[in-house]
N, C-alpha and C positions, 0 to 999 in steps of 0.2 A: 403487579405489572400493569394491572389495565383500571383506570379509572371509573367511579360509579358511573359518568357522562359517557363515558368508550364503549362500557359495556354496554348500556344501552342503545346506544348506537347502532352498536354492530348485530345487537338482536334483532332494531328494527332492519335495517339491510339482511339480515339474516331471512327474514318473513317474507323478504322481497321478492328477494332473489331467490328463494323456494317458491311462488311464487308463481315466478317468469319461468320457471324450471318443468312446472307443469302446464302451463295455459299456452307458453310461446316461446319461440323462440329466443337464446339473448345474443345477443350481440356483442362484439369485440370490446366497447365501450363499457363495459363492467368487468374486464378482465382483471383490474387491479380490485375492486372492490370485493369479487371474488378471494381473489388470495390473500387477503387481509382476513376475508369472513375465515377462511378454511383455517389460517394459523389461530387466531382466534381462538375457535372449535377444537384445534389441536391441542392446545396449551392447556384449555376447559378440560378436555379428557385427559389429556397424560400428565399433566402437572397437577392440576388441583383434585382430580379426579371425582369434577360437577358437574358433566357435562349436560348445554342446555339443548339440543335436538339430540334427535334418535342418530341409530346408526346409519339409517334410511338415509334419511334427509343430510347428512354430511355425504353419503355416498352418491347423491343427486347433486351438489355443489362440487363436489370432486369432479366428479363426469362430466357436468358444465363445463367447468374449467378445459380439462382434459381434450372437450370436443373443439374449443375455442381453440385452441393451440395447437392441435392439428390441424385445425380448417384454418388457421391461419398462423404459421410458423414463426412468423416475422413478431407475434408477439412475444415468445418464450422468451423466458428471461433466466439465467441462472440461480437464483433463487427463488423461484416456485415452487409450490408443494407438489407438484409434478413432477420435477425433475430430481429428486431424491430417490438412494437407492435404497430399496426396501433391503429390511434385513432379516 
């Protein structure tokens, strides 16, 4: 599903945005980049079952997201890892 060049990719944004998660605040402006890392993250655990951060640190990019889209509603989008109903 994800190329050698993706995966990479999304590590490094992955390093990032944990990152900014700790030192400061992030901003609206990474909201999609977020939900790209987090399906990413997803797919790593429950498909391939590789995953490359801890539980932690997806739970710190989840909440990002989470905080972003409550403080600012207008970005929610129907497909977000947010918006799915746990089961």
């Amino acid at each position: 599903m994800y190329e050698k060049d993706q995966i990479q990719a999304l590590q490094q944004k992955t390093l990032q945005l944990l990152d900014k998660t700790t030192n400061v605040s992030i901003d609206v402006s990474v909201v999609e980049d977020l939900r790209e890392i987090i399906k990413f993250h997803e797919y790593r655990y429950h498909i391939l079952n590789d995953p490359l951060i801890s539980d932690f640190e997806y739970d710190q990019l989840y909440n990002a997201l989470q905080q972003l889209e409550q403080d600012d509603p207008e970005c929610i989008t129907p497909d977000s890892p947010t918006q799915r109903v746990a089961k």
